[in-house]
VEXDREN-2710 file (C-alpha; in Angstrom, 1 decimal):
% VEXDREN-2710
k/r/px/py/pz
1/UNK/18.9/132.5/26.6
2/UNK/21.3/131.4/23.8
3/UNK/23.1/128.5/23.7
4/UNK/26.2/129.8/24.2
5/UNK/25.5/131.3/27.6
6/UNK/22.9/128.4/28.7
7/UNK/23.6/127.2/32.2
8/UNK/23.9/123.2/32.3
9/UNK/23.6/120.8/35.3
10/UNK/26.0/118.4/35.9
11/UNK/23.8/115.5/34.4
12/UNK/22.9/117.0/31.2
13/UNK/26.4/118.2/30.6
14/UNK/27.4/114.5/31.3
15/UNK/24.6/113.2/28.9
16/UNK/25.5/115.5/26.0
17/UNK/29.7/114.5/26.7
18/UNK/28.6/111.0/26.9
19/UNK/26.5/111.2/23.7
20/UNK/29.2/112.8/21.6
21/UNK/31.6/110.5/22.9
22/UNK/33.7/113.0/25.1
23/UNK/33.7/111.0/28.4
24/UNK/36.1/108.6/26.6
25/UNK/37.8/110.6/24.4
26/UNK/39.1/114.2/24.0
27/UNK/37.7/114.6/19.9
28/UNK/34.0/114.1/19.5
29/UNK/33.5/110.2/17.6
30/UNK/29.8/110.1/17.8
31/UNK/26.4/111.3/18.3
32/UNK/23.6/109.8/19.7
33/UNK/22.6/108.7/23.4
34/UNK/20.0/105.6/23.8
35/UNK/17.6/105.8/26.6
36/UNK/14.0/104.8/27.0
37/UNK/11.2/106.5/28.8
38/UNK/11.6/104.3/32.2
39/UNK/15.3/105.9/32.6
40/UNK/16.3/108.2/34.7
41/UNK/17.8/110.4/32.1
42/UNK/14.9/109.8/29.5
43/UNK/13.5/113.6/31.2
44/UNK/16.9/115.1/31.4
45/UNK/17.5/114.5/27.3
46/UNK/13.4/115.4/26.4
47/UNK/14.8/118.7/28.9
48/UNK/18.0/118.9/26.3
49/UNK/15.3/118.9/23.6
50/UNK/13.0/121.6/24.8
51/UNK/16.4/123.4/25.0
52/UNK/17.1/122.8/21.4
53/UNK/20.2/121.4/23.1
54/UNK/19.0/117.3/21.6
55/UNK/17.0/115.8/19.1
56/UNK/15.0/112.9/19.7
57/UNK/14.5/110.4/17.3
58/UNK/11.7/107.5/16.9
59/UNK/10.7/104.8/19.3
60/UNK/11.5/101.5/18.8
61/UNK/11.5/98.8/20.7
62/UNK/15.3/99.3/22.0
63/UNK/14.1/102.8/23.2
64/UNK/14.8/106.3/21.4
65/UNK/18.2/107.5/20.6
66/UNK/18.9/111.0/21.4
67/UNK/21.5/113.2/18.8
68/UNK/23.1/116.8/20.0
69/UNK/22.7/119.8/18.1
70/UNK/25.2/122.4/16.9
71/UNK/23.9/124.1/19.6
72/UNK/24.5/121.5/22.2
73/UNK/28.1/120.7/20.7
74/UNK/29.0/124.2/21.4
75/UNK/28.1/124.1/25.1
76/UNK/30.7/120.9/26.0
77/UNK/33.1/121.3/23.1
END
């Protein structure tokens, strides 16, 4: 399915608005969302991954932060 016709739940659309900084804004300021494996929403961005939707970067020990690909931008912008 390509990205531009990839269905989204609620929660990942919120994760990848939140990441890019569009739940507080209406322009896009950043790019990266911080979680660690014990969240909740650590599966729903390794999902946005396997969807090419995320990127994950490395551990360390304040968790793994999470950046959106082109492809995720074009779903929620």
């Amino acid at each position: 399915m390509k990205a531009a016709t990839m269905e989204l739940t609620d929660v990942e659309r919120e994760i990848l608005r939140h990441a890019l900084g569009l739940d507080r804004c209406r322009v896009s300021y950043r790019n990266g969302y911080s979680s660690t494996p014990q969240a909740d929403s650590y599966p729903v961005c390794m999902g946005l991954v396997r969807k090419g939707l995320m990127e994950r970067g490395p551990y360390d020990e304040k968790g793994v932060v999470f950046h959106v690909t082109d492809a995720g931008k074009a779903l929620v912008l």
